[in-house]
C-alpha positions as CSV (number, residue, x, y, z in Angstrom):
1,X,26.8,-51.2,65.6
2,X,30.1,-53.0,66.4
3,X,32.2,-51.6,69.4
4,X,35.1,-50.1,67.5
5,X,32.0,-48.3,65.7
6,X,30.9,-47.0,68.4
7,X,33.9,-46.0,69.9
8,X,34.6,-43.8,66.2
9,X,30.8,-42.0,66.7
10,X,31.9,-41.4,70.2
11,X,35.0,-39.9,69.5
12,X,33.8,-38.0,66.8
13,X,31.1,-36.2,68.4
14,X,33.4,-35.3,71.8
15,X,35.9,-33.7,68.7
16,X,32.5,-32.1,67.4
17,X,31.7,-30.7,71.0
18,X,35.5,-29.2,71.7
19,X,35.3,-27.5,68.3
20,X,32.2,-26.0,69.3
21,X,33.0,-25.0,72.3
22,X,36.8,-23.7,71.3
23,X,34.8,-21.4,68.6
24,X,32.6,-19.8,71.6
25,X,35.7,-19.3,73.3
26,X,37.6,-17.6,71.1
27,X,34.8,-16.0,68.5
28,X,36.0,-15.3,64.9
29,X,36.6,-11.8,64.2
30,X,35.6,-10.7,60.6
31,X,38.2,-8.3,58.4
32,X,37.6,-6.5,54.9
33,X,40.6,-6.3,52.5
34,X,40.3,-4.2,49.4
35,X,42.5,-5.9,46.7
36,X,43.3,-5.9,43.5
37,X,45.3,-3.8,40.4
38,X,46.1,-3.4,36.9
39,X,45.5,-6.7,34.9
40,X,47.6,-8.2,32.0
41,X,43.6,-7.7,30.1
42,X,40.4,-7.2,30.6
43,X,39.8,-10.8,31.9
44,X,41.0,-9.9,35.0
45,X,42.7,-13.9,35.0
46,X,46.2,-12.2,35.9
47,X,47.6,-9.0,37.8
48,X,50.8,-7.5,36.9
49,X,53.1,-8.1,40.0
50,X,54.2,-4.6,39.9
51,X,50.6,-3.4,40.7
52,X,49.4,-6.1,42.9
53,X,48.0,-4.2,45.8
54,X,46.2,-5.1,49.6
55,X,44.7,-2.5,51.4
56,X,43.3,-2.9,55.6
57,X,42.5,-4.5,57.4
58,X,39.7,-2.5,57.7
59,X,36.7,-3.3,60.6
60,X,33.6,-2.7,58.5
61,X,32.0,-3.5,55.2
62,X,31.6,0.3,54.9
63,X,35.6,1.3,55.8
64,X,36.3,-1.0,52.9
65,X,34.0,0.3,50.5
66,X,35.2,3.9,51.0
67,X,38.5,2.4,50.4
68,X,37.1,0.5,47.5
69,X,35.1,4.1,45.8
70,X,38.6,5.9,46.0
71,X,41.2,3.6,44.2
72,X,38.7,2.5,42.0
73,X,37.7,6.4,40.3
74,X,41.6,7.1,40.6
75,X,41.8,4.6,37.6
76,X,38.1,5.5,36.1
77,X,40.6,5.8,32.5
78,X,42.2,2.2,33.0
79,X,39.9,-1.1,31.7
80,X,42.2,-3.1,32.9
81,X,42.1,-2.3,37.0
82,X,40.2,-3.9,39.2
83,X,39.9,-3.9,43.2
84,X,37.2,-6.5,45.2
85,X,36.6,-6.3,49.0
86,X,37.7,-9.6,50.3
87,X,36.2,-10.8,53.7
88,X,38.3,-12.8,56.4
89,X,37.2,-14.8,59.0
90,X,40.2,-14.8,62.0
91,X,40.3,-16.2,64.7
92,X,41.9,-14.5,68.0
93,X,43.6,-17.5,70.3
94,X,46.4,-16.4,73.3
95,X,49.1,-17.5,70.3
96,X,47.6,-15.1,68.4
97,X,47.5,-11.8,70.4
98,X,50.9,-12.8,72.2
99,X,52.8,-13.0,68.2
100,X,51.1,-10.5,67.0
């Protein structure tokens, strides 16, 4: 292995350790999002903008679900409504909690 080589492993594995170490610092916190609408058809490839909707963040699985069970059998007579329960990683850092 040539010096320069050696020098990119070396590197490499100290950014690999400060990753690592940044994520025990600041441990991800998970979010559920309960998305969706009324689609242009029952492919569900395209929302309508009007009814293009975000609901949460929510703590649990569970919070979302409830959220998900209510608008979803408020449009039991629609086809072309759908809502999913989208899960999101995010990470807390001081810039973070001091902007938000």
């Amino acid at each position: 292995m040539s010096a320069n080589a050696s020098a990119q492993t070396s590197a490499q594995t100290a950014n690999t350790a400060q990753t690592a170490a940044a994520s025990e610092a600041n441990p991800a916190t998970t979010f559920f999002y309960v998305i969706g609408g009324e689609f242009t058809d029952t492919s569900f490839e395209s929302v309508l903008t009007r009814s293009n909707q975000i609901h949460g963040p929510f703590k649990t699985h569970e919070e979302a679900l409830n959220k998900w069970r209510s608008l979803s059998f408020q449009e039991t007579g629609n086809a072309q409504v759908r809502y999913e329960i989208a899960e999101v990683a995010h990470r807390m850092d001081r810039r973070t909690i001091l902007l938000g």
